[in-house]
OpenMM code with the backbone's topology and positions (N, CA, C; nanometers):
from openmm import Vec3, app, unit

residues = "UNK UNK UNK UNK UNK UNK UNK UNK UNK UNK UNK UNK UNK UNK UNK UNK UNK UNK UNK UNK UNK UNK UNK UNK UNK UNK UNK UNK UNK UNK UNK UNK UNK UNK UNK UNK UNK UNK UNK UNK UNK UNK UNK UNK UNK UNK UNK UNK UNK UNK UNK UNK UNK UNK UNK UNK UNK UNK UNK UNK UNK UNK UNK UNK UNK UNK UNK UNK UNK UNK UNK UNK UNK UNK UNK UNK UNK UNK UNK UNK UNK UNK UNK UNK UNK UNK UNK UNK UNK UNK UNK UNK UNK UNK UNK UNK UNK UNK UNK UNK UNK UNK UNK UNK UNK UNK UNK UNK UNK UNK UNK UNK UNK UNK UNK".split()
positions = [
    Vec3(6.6985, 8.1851, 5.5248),
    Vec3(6.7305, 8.3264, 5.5115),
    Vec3(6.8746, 8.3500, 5.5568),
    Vec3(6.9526, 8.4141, 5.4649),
    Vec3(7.1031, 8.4475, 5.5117),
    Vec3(7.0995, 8.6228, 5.5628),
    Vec3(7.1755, 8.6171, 5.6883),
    Vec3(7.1676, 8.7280, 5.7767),
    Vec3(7.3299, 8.7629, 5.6793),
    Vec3(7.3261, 8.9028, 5.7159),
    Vec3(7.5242, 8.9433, 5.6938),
    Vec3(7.5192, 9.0124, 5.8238),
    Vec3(7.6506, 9.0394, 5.8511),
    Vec3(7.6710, 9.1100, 5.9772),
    Vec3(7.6164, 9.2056, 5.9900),
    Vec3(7.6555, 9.2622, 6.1170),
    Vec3(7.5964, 9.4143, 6.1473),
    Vec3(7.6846, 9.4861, 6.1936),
    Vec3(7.6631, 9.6508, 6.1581),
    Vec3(7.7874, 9.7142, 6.1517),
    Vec3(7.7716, 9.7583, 6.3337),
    Vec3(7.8606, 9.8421, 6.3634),
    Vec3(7.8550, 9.9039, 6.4710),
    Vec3(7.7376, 9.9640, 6.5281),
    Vec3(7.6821, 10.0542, 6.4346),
    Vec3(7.5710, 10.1407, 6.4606),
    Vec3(7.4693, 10.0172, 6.4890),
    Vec3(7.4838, 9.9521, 6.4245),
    Vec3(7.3474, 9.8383, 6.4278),
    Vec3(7.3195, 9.7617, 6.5645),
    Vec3(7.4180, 9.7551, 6.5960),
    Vec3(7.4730, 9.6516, 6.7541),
    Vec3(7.3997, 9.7864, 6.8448),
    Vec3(7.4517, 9.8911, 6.8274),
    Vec3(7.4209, 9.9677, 6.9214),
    Vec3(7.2511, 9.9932, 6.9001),
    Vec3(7.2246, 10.0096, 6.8159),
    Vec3(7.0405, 10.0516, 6.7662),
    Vec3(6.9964, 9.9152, 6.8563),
    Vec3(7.0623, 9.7907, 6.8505),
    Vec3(6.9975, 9.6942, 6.8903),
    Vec3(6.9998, 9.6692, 7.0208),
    Vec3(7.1057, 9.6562, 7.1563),
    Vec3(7.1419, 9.7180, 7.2401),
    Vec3(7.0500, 9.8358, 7.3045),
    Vec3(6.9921, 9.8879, 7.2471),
    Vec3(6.8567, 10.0438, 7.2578),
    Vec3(6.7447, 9.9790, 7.2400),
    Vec3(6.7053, 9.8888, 7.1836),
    Vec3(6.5833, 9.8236, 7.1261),
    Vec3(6.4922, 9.7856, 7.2156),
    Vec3(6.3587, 9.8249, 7.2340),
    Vec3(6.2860, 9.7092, 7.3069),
    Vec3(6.2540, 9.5924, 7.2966),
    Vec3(6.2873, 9.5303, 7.2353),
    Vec3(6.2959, 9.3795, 7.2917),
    Vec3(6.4312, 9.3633, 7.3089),
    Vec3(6.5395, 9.3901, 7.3426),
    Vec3(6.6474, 9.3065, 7.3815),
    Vec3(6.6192, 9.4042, 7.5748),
    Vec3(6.6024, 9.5359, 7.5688),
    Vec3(6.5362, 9.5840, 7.7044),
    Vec3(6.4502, 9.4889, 7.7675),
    Vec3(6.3573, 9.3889, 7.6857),
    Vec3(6.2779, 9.2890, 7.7427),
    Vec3(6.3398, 9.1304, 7.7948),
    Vec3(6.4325, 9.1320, 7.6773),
    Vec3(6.4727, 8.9793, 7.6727),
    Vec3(6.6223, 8.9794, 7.7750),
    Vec3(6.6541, 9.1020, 7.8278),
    Vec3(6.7696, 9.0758, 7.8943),
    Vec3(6.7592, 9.0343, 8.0166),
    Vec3(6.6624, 9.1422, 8.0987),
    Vec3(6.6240, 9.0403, 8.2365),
    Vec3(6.5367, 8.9404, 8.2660),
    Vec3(6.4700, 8.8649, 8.1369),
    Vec3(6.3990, 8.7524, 8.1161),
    Vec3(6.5242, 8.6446, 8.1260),
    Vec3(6.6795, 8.6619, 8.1008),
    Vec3(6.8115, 8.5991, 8.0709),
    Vec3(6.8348, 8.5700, 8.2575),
    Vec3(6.8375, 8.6951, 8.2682),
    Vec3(6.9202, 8.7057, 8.4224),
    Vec3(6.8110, 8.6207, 8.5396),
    Vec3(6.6895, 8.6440, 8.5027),
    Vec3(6.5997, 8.5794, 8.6117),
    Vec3(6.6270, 8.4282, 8.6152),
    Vec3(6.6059, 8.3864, 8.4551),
    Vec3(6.6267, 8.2654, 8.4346),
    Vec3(6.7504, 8.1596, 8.4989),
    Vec3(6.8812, 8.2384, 8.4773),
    Vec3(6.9845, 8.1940, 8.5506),
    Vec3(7.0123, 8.2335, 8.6924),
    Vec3(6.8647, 8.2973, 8.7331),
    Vec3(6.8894, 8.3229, 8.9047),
    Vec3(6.9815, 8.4598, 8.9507),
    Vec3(7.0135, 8.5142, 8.8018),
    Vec3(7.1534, 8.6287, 8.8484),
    Vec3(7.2422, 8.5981, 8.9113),
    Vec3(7.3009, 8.4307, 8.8521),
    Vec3(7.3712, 8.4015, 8.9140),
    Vec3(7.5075, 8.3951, 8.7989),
    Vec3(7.6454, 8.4290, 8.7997),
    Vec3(7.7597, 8.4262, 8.6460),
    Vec3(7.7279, 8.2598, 8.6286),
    Vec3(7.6930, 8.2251, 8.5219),
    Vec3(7.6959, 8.0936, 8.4693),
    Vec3(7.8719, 8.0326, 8.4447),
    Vec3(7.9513, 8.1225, 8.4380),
    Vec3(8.0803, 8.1268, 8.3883),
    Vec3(8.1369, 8.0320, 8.5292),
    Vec3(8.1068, 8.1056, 8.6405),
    Vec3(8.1490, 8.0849, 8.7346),
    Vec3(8.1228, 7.9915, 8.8683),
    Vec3(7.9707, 7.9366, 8.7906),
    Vec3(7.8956, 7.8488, 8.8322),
    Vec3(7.9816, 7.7110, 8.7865),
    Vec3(8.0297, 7.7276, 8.6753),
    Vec3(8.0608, 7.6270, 8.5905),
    Vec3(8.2150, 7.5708, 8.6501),
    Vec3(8.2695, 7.6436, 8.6605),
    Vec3(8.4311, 7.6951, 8.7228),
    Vec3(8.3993, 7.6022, 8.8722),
    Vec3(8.2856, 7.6071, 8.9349),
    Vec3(8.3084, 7.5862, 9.0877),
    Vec3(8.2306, 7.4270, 9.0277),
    Vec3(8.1511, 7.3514, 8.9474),
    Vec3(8.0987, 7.2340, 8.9340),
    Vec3(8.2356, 7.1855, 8.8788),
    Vec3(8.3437, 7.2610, 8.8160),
    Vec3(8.4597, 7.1879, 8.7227),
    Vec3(8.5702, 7.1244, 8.8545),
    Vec3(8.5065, 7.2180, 8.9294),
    Vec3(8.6448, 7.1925, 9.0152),
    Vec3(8.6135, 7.0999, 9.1306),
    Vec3(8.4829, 7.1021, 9.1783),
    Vec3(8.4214, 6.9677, 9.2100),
    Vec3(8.4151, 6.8162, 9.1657),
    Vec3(8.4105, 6.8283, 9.0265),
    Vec3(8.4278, 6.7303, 8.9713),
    Vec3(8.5856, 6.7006, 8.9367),
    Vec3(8.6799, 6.7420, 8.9383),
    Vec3(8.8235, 6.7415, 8.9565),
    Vec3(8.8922, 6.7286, 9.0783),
    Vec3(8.7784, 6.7411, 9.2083),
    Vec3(8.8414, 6.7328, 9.3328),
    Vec3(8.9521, 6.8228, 9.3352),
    Vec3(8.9330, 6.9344, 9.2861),
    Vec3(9.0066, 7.0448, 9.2996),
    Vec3(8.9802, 7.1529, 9.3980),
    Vec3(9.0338, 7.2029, 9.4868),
    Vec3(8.9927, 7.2862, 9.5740),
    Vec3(9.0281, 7.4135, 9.5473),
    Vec3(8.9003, 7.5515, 9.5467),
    Vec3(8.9999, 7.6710, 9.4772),
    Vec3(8.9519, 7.7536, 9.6109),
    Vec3(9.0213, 7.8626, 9.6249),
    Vec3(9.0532, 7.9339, 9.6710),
    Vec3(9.0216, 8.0926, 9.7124),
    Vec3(8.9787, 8.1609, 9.7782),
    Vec3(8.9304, 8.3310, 9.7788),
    Vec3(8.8398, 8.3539, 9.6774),
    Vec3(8.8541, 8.4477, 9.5766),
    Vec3(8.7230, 8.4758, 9.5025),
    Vec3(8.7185, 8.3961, 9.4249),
    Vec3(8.7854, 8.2932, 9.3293),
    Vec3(8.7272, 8.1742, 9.3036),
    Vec3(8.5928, 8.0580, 9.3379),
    Vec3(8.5820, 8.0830, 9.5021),
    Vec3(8.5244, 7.9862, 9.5710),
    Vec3(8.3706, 8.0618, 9.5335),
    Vec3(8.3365, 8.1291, 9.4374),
    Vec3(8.2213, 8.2423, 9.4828),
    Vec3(8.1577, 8.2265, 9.3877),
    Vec3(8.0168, 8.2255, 9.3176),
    Vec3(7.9429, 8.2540, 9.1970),
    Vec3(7.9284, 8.3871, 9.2060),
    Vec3(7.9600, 8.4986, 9.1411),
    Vec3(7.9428, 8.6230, 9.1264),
    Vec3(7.7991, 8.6420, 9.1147),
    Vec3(7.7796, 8.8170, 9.0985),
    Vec3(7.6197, 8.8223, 9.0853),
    Vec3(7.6515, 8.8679, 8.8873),
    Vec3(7.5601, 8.7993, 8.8446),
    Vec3(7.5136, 8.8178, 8.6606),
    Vec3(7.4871, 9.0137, 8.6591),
    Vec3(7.5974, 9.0369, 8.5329),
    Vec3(7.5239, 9.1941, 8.5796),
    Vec3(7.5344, 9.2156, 8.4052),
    Vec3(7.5787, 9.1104, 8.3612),
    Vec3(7.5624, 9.1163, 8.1751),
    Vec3(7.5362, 9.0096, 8.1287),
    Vec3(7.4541, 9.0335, 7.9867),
    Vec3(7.4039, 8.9199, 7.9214),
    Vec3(7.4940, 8.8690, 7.7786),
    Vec3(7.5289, 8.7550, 7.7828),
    Vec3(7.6023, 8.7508, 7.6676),
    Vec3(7.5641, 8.7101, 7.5738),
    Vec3(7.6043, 8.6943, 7.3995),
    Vec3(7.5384, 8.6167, 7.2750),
    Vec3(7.6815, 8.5439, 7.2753),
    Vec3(7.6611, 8.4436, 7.2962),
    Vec3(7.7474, 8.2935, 7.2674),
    Vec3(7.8534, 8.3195, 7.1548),
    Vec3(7.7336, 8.2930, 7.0469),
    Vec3(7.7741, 8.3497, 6.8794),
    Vec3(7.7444, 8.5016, 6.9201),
    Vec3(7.8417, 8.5564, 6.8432),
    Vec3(7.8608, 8.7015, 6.8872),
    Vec3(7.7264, 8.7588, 6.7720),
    Vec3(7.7072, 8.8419, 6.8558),
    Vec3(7.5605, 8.9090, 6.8173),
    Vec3(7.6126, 8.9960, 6.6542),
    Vec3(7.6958, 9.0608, 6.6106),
    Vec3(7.7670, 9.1248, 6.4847),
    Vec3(7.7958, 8.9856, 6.3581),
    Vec3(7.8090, 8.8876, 6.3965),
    Vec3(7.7974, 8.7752, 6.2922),
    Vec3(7.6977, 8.7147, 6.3081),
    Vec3(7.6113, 8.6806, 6.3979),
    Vec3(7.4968, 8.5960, 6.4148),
    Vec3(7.3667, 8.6746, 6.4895),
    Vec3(7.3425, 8.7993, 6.4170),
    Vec3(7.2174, 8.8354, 6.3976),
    Vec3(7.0555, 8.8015, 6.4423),
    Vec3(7.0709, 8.6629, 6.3635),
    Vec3(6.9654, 8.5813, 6.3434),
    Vec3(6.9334, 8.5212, 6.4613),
    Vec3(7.0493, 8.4986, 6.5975),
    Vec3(7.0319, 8.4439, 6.6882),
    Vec3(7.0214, 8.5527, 6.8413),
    Vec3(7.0276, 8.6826, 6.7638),
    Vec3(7.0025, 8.7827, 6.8378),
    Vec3(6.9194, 8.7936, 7.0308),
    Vec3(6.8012, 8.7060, 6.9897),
    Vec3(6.7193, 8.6663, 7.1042),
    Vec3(6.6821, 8.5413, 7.1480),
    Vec3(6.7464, 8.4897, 7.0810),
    Vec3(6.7339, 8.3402, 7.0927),
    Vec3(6.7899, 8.2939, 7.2715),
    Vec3(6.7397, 8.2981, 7.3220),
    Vec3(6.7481, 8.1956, 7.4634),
    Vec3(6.8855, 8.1229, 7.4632),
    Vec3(6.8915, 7.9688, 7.3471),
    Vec3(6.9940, 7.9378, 7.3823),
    Vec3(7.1546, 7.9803, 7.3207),
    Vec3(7.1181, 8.1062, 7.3000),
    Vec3(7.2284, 8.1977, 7.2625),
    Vec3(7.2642, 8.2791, 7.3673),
    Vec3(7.2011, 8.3004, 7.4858),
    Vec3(7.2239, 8.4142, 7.6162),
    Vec3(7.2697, 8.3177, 7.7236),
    Vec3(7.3852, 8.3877, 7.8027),
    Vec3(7.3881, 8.3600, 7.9185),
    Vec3(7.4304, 8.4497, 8.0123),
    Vec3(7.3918, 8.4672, 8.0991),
    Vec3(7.4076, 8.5666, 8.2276),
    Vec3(7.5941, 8.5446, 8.2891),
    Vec3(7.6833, 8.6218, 8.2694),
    Vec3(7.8080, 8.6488, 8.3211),
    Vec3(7.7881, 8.7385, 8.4200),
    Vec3(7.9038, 8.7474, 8.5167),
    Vec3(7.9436, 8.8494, 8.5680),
    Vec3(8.0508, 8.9594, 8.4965),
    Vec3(8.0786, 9.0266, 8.5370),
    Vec3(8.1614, 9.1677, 8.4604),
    Vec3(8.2981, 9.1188, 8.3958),
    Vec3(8.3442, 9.0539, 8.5552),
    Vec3(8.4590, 8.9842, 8.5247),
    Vec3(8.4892, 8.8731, 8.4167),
    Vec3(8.4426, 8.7578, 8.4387),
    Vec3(8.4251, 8.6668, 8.3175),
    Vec3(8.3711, 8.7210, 8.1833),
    Vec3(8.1877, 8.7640, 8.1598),
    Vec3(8.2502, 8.8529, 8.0079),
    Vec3(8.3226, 8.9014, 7.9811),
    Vec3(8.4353, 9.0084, 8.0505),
    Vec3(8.5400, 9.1009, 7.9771),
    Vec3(8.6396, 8.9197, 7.9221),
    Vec3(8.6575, 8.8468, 8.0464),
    Vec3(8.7382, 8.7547, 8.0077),
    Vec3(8.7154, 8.6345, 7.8526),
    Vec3(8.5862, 8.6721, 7.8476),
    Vec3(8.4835, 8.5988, 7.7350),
    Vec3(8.5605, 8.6909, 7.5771),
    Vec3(8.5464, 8.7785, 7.6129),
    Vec3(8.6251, 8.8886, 7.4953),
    Vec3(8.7290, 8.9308, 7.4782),
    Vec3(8.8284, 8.8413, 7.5926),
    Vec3(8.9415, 8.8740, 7.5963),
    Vec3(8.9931, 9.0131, 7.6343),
    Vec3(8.9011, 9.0644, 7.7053),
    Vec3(8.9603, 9.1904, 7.8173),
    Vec3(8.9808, 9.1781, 7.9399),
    Vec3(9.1345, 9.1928, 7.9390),
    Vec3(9.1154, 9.1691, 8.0576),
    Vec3(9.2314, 9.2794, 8.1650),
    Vec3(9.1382, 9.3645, 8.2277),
    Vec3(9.1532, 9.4428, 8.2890),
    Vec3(9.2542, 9.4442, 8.3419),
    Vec3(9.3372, 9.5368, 8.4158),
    Vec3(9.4429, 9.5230, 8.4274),
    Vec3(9.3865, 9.5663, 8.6228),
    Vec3(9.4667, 9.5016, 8.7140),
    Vec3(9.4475, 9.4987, 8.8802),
    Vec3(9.4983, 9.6656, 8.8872),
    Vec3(9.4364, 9.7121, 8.9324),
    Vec3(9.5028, 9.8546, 9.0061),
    Vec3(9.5904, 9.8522, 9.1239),
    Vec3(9.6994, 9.8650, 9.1028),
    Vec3(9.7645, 9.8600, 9.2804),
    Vec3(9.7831, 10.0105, 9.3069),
    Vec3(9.7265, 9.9875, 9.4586),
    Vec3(9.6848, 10.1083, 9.5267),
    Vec3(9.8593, 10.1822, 9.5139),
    Vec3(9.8586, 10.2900, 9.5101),
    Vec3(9.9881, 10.3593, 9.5929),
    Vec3(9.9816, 10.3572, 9.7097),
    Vec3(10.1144, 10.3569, 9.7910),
    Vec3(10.1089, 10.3822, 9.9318),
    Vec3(10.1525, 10.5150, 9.9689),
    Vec3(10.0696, 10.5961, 10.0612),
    Vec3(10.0620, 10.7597, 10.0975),
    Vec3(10.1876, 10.7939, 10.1437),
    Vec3(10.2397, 10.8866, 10.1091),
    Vec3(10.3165, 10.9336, 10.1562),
    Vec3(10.2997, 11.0118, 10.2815),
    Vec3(10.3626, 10.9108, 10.4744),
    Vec3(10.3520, 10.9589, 10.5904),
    Vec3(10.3803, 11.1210, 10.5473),
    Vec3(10.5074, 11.1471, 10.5301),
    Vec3(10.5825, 11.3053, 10.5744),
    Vec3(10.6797, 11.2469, 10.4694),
    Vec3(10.7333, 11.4004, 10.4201),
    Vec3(10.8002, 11.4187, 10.2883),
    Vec3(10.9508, 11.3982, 10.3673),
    Vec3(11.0369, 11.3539, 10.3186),
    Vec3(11.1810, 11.3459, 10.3718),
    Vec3(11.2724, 11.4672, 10.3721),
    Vec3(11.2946, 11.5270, 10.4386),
    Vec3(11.3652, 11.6849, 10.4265),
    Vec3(11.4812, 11.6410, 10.5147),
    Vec3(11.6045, 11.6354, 10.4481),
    Vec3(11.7396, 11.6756, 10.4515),
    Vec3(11.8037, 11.7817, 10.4779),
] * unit.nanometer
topology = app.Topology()
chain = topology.addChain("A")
for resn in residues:
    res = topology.addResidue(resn, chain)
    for name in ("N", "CA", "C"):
        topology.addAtom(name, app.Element.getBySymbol(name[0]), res)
């Protein structure tokens, strides 16, 4: 059977759906709610004898589920298990190439300078 993509509306109807409401924290339990992204990152760098550093050193907590093959071309693999994996926020946006931009705080102004 040949799937074609799915438009916007469709992602979102599906996204709403009960079974992906079912199959998402069946994803997250499975991987412990732990970012697989980042799990992977800290075994890479073990095995490289690489030592990393501050939030690097950390497996985040999983707070999204991802489709490998992106769910808008590959349909068919919609619920498929080995199509999901549990990310954290950070790494999916980085999975899609968003990538957020750091906020730097302003610093308060003590007292206004009067001349």
């Amino acid at each position: 059977m040949h799937w074609s993509s799915m438009t916007d509306k469709e992602v979102k109807k599906f996204y709403n759906s009960k079974p992906w409401k079912q199959k998402r924290p069946d994803i997250l339990r499975r991987d412990c709610f732990e970012c697989q992204d980042c799990r992977k990152r800290l075994e890479d760098a073990r095995a490289a004898g690489v030592r990393l550093h501050g939030a690097d050193t950390k497996i985040r907590r999983a707070e999204q589920v991802h489709h490998i093959k992106e769910l808008k071309e590959h349909p068919e693999l919609a619920l498929e298990d080995e199509n999901l994996v549990s990310l954290c926020t950070i790494c999916h946006n980085i999975r899609h190439g968003r990538y957020p931009k750091r906020f730097v705080k302003r610093k308060k102004v003590v007292s206004v300078e009067k001349w």
